[in-house]
C-alpha positions as MATLAB code, in Angstrom:
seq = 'XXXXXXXXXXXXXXXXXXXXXXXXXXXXXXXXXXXXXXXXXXXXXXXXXXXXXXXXXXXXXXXXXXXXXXXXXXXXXXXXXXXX';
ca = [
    -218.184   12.862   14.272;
    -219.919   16.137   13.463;
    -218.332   19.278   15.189;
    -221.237   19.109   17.651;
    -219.373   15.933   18.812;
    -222.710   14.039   18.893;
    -223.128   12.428   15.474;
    -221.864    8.813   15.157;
    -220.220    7.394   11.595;
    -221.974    4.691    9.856;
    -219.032    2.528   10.575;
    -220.016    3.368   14.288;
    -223.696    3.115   14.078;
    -223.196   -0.528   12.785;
    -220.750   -1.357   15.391;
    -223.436   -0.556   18.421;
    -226.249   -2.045   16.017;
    -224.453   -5.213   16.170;
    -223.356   -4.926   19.682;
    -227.304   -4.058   20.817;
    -228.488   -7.263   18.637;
    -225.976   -9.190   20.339;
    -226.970   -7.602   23.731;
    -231.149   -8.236   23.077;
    -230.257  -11.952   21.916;
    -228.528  -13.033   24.820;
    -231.337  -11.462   26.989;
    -233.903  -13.678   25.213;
    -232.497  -16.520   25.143;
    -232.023  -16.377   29.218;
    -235.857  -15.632   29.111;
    -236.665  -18.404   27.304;
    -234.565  -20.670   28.988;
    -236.023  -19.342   32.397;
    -239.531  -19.496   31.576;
    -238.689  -23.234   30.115;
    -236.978  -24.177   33.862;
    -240.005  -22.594   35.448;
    -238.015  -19.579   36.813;
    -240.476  -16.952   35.244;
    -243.652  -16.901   33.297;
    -244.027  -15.006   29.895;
    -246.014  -12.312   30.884;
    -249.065  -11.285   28.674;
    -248.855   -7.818   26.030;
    -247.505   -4.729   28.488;
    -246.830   -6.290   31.512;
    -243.505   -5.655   32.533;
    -244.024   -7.224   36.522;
    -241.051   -8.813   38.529;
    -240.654  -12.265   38.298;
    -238.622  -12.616   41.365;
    -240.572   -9.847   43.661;
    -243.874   -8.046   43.198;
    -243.225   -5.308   41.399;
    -245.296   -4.414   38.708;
    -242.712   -2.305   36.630;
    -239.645   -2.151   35.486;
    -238.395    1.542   36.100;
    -234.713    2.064   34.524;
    -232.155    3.093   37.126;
    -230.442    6.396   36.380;
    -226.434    6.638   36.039;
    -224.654    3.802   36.833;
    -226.952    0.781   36.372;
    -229.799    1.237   33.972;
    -230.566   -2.248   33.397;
    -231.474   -2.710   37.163;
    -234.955   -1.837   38.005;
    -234.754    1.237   40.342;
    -238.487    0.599   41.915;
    -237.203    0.953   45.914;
    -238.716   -2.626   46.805;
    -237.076   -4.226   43.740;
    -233.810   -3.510   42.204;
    -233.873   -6.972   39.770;
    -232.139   -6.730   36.460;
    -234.320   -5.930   33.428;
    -234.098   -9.692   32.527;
    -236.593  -10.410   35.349;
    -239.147   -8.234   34.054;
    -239.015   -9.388   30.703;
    -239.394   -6.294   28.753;
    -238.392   -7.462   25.685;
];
């Protein structure tokens, strides 16, 4: 790490590559195997809507949960939006 304490090492940098690939893969493939039960439709380009409620964006939740969608009538995980 630099003395700043905010660089990562290459070593690191591949570790969380590999851990976000991982991450992104496994959130796919419960999309596709959602919208192939009927659970959820793939959305058109840019629309990042609820599939279980109807809200129309996914906002990020602050500390503690950003993966949950922090829109007050929602709070569905970012799989349900499908915004990737």
């Amino acid at each position: 790490m630099s003395e700043h304490g905010n660089r990562i090492s290459s070593e690191q940098e591949k570790i969380i590559s590999d851990a976000d690939a991982a991450i992104l893969q496994i959130i796919k493939d419960t999309q596709a195997k959602l919208v192939e039960a009927g659970a959820m439709e793939r959305p058109g380009p840019g629309d990042l809507s609820c599939s279980a409620c109807d809200c129309t964006k996914f906002m990020p939740s602050g500390e503690g949960a950003p993966a949950v969608c922090s829109t007050p009538r929602c709070g569905h995980s970012l799989t349900l939006h499908y915004v990737f």
